[in-house]
N, C-alpha and C positions, 0 to 999 in steps of 0.2 A: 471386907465389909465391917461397919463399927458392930461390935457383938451388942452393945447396949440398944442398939436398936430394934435387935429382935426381941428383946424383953420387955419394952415399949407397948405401951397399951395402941394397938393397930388402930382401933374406932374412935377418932378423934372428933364425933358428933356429942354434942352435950350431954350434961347426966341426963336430965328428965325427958331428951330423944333413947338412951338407951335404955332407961326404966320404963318409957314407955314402949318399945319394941320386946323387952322381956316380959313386961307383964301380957299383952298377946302370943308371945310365945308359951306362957306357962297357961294362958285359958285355953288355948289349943290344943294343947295335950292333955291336960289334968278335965277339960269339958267335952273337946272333940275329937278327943284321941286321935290328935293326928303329930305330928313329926317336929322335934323341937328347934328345927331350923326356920319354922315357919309361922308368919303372924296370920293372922285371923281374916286380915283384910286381902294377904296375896296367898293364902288360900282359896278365899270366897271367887276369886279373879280367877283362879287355874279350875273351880270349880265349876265357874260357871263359862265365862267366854273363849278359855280355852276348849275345855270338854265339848262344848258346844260347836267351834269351828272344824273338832276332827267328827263330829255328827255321834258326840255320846249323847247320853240321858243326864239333863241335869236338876236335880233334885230340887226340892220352893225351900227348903231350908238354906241352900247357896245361894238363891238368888235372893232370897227373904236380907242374908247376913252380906252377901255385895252389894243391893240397895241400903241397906243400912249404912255399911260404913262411907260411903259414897256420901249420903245424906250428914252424917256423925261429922266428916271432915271435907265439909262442902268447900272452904276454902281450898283447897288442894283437888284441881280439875283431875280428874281420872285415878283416886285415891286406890282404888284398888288393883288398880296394876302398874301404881309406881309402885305399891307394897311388892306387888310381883317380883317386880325387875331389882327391888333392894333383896329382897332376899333371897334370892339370885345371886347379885352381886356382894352381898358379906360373907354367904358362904364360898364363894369364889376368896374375898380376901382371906379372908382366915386360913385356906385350905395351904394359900401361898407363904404366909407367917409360917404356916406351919413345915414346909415345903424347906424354906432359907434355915429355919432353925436346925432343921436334920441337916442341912449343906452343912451349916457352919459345925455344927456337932460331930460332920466326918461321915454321917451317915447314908 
């Protein structure tokens, strides 16, 4: 495997896709103290329709901030659980970057 690819920036989405996925990452923890893997919008999604299909309690502040972003990013049908499934899916990539780097380091 070429070694300079693991030192390659993984997230090859634009800047202002990933300034805007850290700036929800950092209101989420720094406002909702929740987990810095996670934006605001696939949160509100696990808060509310997930919770809800296993028959928890879901709170009017999740369903208040999943109607919101819903509404915030109307052009993107079902905005709060593609957020779900991307953040999902980055910490899956990352995990794997992180996974080849130790390969190739012998680790």
């Amino acid at each position: 495997m070429d070694k300079q690819v693991l030192f390659d920036r993984w997230d090859k989405r634009s800047y202002l896709i990933r300034l805007g996925d850290a700036t929800s990452q950092w209101f989420n923890v720094a406002l909702l103290n929740g987990m810095p893997d996670e934006s605001i919008s696939g949160r509100s999604y696990l808060n509310t329709t997930i919770r809800e299909e296993i028959g928890g309690y879901v709170k009017n502040r999740w369903i208040f901030l999943n109607w919101a972003a819903n509404l915030l990013f109307f052009r993107q049908k079902n905005h709060t659980q593609l957020a779900y499934y991307e953040d999902i899916q980055r910490s899956a990539h990352r995990a794997r970057h992180i996974q080849l780097s130790m390969k190739a380091r012998g680790n």
